[in-house]
C-alpha positions in Angstrom: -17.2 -13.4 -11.4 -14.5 -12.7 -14.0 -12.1 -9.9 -13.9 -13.0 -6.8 -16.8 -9.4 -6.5 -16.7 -7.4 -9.3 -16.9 -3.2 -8.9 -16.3 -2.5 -12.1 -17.5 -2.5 -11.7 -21.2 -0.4 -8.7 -21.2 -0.4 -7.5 -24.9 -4.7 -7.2 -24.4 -4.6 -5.9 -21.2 -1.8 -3.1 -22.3 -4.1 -2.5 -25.0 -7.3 -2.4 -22.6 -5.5 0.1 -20.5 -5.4 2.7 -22.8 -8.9 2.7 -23.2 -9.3 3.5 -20.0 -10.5 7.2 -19.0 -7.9 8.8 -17.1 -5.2 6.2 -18.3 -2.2 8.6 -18.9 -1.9 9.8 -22.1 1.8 8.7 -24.2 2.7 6.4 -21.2 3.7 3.0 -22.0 3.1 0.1 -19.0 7.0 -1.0 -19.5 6.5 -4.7 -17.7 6.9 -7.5 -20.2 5.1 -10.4 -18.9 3.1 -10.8 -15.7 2.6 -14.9 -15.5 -0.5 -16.0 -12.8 -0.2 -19.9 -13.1 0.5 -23.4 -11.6 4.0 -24.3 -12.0 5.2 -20.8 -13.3 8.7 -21.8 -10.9 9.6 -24.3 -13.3 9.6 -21.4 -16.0 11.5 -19.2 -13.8 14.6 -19.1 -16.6 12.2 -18.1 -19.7 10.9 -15.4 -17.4 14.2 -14.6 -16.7 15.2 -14.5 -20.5 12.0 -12.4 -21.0 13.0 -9.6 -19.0 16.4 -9.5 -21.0 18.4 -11.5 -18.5 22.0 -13.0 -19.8 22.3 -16.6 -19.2 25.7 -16.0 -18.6 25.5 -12.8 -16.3 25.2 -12.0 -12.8 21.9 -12.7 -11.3 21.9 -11.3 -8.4 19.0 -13.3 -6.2 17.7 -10.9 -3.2 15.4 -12.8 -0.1 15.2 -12.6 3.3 16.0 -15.7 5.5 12.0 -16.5 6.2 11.6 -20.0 5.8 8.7 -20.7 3.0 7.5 -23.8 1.6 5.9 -25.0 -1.6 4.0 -28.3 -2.4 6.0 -29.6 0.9 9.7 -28.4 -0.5 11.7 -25.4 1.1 11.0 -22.4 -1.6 14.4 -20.7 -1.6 16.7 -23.9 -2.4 13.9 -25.0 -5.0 14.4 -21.8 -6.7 18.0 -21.7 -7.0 18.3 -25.2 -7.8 15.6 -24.6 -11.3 17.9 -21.8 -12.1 21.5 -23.6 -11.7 19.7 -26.4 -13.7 19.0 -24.1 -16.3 22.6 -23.0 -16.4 22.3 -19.8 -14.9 24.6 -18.8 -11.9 22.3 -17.0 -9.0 24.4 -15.1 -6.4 22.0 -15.3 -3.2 21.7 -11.8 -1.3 19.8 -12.6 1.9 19.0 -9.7 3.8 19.3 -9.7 7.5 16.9 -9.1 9.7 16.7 -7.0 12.9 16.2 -7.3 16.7 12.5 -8.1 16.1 13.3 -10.3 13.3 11.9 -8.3 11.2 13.7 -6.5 7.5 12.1 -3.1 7.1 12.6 -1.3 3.8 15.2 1.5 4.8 18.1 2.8 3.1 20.6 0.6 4.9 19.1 -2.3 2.8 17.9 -0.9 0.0 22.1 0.2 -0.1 23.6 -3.0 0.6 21.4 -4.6 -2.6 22.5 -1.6 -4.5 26.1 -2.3 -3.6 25.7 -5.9 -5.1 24.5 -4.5 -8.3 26.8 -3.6 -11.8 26.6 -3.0 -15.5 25.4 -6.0 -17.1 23.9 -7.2 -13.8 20.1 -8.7 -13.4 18.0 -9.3 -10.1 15.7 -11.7 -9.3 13.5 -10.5 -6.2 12.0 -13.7 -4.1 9.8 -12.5 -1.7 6.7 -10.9 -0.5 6.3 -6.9 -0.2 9.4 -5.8 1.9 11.7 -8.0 -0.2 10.8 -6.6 -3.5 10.4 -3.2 -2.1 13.6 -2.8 -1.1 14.9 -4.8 -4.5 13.2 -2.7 -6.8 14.4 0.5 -5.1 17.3 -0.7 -5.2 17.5 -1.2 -9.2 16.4 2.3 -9.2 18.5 3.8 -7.7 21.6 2.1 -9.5 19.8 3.0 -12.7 20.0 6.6 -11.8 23.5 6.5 -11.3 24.1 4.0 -14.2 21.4 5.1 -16.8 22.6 3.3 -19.8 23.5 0.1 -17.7 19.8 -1.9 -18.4 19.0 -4.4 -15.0 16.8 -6.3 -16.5 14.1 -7.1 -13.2 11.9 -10.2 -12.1 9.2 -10.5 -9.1 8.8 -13.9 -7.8 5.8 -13.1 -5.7 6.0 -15.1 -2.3 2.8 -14.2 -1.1 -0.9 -12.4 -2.1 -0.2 -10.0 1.0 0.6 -6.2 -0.3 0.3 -3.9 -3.9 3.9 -3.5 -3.9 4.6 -5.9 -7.0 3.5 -4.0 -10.0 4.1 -0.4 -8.4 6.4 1.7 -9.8 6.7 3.2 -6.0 8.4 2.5 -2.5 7.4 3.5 1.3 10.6 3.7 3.0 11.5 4.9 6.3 13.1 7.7 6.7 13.5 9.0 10.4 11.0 6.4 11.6 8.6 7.2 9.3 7.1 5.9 6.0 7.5 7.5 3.1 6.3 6.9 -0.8 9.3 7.4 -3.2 9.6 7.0 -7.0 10.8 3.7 -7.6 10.7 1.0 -10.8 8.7 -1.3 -12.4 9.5 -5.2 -12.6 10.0 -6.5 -15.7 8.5 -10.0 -15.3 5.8 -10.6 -12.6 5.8 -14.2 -11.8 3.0 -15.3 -9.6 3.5 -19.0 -9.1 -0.3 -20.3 -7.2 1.2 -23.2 -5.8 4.0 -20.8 -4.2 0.9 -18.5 -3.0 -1.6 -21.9 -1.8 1.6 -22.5 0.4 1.9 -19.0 2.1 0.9 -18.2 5.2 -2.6 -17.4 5.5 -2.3 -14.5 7.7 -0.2 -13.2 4.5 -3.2 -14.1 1.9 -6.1 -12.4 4.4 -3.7 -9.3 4.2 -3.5 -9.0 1.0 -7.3 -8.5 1.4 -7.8 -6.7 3.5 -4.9 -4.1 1.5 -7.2 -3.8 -1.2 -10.1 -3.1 1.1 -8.3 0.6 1.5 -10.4 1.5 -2.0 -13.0 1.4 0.7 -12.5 4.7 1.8 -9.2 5.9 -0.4 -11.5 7.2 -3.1 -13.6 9.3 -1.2 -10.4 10.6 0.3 -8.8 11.3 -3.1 -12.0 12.9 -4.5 -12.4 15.1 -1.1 -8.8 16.2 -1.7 -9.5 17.2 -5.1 -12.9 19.2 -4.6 -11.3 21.2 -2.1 -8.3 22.1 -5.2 -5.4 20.4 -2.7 -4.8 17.6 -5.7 -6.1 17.9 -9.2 -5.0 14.7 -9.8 -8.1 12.8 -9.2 -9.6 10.4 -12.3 -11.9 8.0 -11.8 -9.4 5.2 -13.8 -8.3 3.4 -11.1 -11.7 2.5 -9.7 -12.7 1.2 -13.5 -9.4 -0.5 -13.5 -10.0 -2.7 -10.1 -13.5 -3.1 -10.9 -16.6 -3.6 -8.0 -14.1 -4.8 -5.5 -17.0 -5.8 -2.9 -18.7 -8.0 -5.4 -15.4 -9.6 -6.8 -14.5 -10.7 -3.0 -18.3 -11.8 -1.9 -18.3 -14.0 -5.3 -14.4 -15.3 -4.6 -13.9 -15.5 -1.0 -14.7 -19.0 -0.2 -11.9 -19.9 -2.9 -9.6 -17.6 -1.2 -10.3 -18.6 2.2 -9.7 -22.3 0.9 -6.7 -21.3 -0.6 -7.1 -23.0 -4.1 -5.3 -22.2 -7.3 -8.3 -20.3 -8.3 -8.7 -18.4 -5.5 -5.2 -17.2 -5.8 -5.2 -16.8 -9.2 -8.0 -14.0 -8.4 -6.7 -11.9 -5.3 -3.2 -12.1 -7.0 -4.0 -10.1 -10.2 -6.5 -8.1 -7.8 -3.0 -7.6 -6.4 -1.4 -6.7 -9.4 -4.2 -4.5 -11.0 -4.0 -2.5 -7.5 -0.2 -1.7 -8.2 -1.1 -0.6 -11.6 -4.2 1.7 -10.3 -1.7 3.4 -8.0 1.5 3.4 -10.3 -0.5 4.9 -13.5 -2.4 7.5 -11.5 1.3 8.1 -10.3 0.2 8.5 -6.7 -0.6 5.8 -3.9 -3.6 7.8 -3.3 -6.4 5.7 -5.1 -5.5 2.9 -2.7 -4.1 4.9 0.1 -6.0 7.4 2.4 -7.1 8.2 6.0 -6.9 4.0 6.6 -3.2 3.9 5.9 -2.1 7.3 7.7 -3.4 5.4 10.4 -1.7 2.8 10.1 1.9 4.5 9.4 1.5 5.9 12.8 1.2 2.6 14.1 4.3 1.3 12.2 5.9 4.6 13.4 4.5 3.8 17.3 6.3 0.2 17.0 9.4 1.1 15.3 10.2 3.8 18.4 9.1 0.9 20.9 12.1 -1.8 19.2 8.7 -3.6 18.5 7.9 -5.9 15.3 5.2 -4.5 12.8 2.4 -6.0 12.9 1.2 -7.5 8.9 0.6 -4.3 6.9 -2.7 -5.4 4.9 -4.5 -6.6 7.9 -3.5 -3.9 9.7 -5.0 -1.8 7.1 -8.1 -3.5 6.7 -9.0 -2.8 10.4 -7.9 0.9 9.9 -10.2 0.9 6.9 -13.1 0.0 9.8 -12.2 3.0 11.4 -12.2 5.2 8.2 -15.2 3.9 7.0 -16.7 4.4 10.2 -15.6 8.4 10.6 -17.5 8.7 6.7 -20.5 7.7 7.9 -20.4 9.8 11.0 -18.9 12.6 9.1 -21.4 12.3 6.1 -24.4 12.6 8.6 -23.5 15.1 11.1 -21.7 18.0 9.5 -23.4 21.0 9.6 -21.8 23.4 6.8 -24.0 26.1 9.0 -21.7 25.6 12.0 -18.5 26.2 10.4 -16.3 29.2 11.4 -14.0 29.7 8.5 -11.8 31.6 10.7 -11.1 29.2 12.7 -10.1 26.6 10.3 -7.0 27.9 9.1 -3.7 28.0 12.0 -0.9 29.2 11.3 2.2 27.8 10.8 3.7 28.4 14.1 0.2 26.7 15.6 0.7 23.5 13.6 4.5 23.0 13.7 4.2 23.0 17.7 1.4 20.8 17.8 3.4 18.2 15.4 6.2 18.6 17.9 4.3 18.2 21.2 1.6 15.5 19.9 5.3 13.1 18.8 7.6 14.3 21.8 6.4 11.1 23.5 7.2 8.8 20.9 10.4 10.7 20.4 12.5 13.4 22.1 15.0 14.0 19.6 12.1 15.7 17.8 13.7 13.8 14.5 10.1 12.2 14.1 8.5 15.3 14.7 11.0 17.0 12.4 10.3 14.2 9.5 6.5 14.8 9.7 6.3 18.6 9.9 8.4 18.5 6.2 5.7 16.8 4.8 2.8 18.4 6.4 3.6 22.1 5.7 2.9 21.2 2.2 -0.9 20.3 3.1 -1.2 23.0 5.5 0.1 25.5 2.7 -2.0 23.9 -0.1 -5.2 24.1 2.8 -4.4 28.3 2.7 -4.3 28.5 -0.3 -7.5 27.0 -1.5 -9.6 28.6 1.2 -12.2 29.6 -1.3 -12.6 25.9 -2.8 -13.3 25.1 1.3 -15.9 28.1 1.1 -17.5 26.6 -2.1 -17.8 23.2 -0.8 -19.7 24.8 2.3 -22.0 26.4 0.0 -22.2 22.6 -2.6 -22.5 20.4 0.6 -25.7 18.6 -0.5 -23.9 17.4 -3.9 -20.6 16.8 -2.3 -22.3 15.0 0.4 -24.2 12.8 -2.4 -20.4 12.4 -4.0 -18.4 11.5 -1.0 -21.1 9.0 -0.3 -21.1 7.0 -3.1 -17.6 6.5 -3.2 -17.4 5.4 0.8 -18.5 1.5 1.5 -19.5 0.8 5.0 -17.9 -0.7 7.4 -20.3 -3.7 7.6 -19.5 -4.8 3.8 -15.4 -4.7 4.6 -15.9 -6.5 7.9 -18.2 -9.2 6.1 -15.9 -9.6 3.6 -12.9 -10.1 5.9 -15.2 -12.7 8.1 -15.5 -14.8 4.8 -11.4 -15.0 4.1 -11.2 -15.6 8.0 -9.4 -12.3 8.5 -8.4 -11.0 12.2 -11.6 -8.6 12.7 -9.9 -6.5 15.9 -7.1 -5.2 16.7 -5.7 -7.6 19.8 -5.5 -10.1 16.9 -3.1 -8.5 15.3 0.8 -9.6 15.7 2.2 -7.8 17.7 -1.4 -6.3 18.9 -1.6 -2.8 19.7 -2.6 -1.1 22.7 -6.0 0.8 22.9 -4.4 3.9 23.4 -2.1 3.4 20.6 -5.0 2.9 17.9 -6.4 5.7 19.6 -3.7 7.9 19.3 -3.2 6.9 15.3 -6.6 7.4 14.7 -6.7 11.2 16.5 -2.9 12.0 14.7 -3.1 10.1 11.7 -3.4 13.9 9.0 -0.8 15.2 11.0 2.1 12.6 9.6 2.2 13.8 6.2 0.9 16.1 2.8 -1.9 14.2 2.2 -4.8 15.2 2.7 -7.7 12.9 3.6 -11.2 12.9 5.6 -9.2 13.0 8.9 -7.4 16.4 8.3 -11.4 18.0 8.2 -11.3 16.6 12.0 -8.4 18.5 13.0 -8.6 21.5 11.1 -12.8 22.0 11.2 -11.6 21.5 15.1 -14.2 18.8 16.1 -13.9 17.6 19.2 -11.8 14.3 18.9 -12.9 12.6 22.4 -16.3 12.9 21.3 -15.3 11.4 17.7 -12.9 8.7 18.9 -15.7 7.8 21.3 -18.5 7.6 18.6 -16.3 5.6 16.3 -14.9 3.2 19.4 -19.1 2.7 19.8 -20.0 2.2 16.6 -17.5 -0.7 16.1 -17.9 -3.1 19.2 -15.0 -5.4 19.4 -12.8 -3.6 17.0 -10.9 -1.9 19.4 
């Protein structure tokens, strides 16, 4: 099954995109080349010259210190050995890793890369998400500051794991917890399929199972929109990736074999994700209830000094439990039974049950602090638009029939994971989680940030979240 869309053959695909409905309107896609092909390493230096690199510049080189491999060679030394040849001079910025031997995009980093960068300066990103995360945000920051300085910028994708390659955005942490900033295209995309064969596989399945967030993500984006929260909503990004579930039936024996084809396929899936999420100008069409969810999680092991476990799968099994609350959602709420009244606390109601529900995690009350400065924005917005709430009372049988056809069941995104021999519960995650962790993620997930999404009609339509978590915990033996 072939691809509507097709990244690789940029000047069509530019062109395509503005055909799109939805596609914004005077916005150019600024990225020059994105290249998905065997040997695109040994082309490194045209890509390089592509993206308006000097030959005789800095090229500052940004990786972490994970060992990688490709076609039995170490990556890293491969990579700055093709550019020396080519006469180019790469200065190698590794960036260290903490006490779980982890790098976390976070200022510190994204300030020591920034620190390495100067007029006439370009960067060459070698990595998977983290890596060119905190490069990219990096490069635009200094371009703020420096904003006729050009920094010419090129993605040498290390894995198929995340969307953060063609995203003009960044989650950072800030006080523990993630947050999307504005951030900068690449310039060049270079996806090199022997480099992405040779990843680690539990890098490839999560770059499934990242994707898999559309799952849910669009029903969350749509019920944000009906209820007036965020007119944003078009339908471009779900013409954009295409019939995701069919793509990854028809492609996931290739992909779970790891041949060039295979590759090929989930890393323009890849790409096209970043795109859908970067022209709607909002993570939401590929971020919803699934990866609030997961952020608490990355929030619950960054205050235990623990690793984070790999983002994608991660997601993936979130997207199980999001999927699953649709479904239970979708058939059991009773427009009838809602007290308007009682949907709507105040202020003072929801900024003490931010700080009692994340005094565990942290005393300080900085986490608590960090997520009630998003979340007032929501609860503002959900005032505000009590009459749209009212309405969709009053429409449920259509928004039902809408919410329902954007929502996949869980059963399709497990079976799909099954056939790229993706972890399908939680203990297989590494680090795994506790029960009472995911739990707790699931039950405190809307309370993190301004998003709205499915899980904030728990909380605020007050439904009793035992009950739920016990429902959902039912419904998907084994998960948990």
């Amino acid at each position: 099954m072939t691809l509507r869309f097709d990244p690789g053959s940029i000047d069509r695909f530019k062109a395509d995109l503005r055909q799109i409905p939805g596609y914004p309107i005077g916005e150019d896609l600024p990225i020059r080349e994105m290249a998905f092909e065997s040997g695109a390493l040994f082309r490194l230096p045209q890509f390089l010259a592509v993206a308006g690199a000097p030959a005789n510049g800095p090229l500052v080189v940004v990786m972490d210190p994970t060992p990688m491999k490709r076609a039995g060679d170490d990556l890293k030394p491969l990579v700055l050995a093709q550019l020396r040849q080519a006469g180019w001079q790469p200065e190698p910025l590794w960036l260290t890793p903490d006490a779980t031997g982890q790098v976390h995009t976070d200022f510190m980093h994204i300030g020591r890369v920034q620190a390495h960068l100067r007029p006439k300066s370009a960067v060459l990103a070698v990595g998977s998400g983290t890596v060119t995360d905190i490069a990219k945000h990096a490069c635009y920051v200094f371009q703020r500051e420096h904003a006729s300085a050009p920094l010419p910028f090129v993605v040498y994708q290390t894995a198929n794991s995340v969307s953060a390659y063609t995203s003009n955005m960044a989650p950072v942490f800030m006080d523990g917890v993630k947050r999307t900033l504005p951030s900068r295209y690449p310039d060049v995309l270079v996806c090199d399929l022997e480099t992405l064969r040779d990843a680690p596989r539990e890098m490839t399945v999560a770059g499934v199972g990242d994707l898999l967030a559309a799952f849910g993500s669009y029903a969350d984006w749509w019920l944000a929109y009906r209820l007036g929260i965020d007119p944003t909503y078009t339908e471009f990004a779900q013409t954009l990736m295409g019939p995701l579930d069919e793509i990854f039936l028809a492609h996931a024996g290739a992909i779970r074999a790891g041949t060039l084809e295979g590759m090929s396929v989930l890393a323009k899936l890849i790409a096209l994700g970043g795109l859908a999420m970067a022209l709607s100008h909002a993570t939401t069409p590929l971020s919803g209830f699934e990866h609030v969810i997961s952020h608490v999680l990355d929030l619950i092991a960054e205050q235990s000094g623990r690793s984070l476990a790999q983002h994608g799968t991660q997601v993936a099994l979130a997207t199980l439990l999001a999927a699953e609350a649709h479904r239970i959602f979708l058939g059991e709420f009773e427009p009838a039974e809602v007290n308007l009244d009682h949907c709507y606390p105040t202020e003072a109601q929801m900024r003490a049950r931010i700080e009692a529900t994340f005094r565990g995690l942290d005393p300080s009350g900085r986490v608590a602090a960090e997520c009630w400065s998003d979340y007032r924005y929501k609860l503002e917005a959900w005032h505000a638009h009590r009459t749209d709430f009212a309405d969709l009372l009053h429409d449920w049988p259509n928004v039902r029939t809408k919410l329902a056809s954007l929502v996949k069941p869980p059963e399709l995104a497990a079976r799909i994971l099954r056939e790229v021999a993706s972890p399908l519960s939680f203990a297989e995650l590494t680090p795994p989680p506790a029960a009472a962790e995911v739990k707790f993620a699931f039950l405190n997930a809307p309370l993190i940030r301004r998003r709205l999404t499915l899980g904030d009609l728990f909380v605020l339509g007050g439904w009793d979240q035992e009950a739920l978590w016990a429902q959902v915990k039912e419904n998907l033996p084994g998960l948990i």
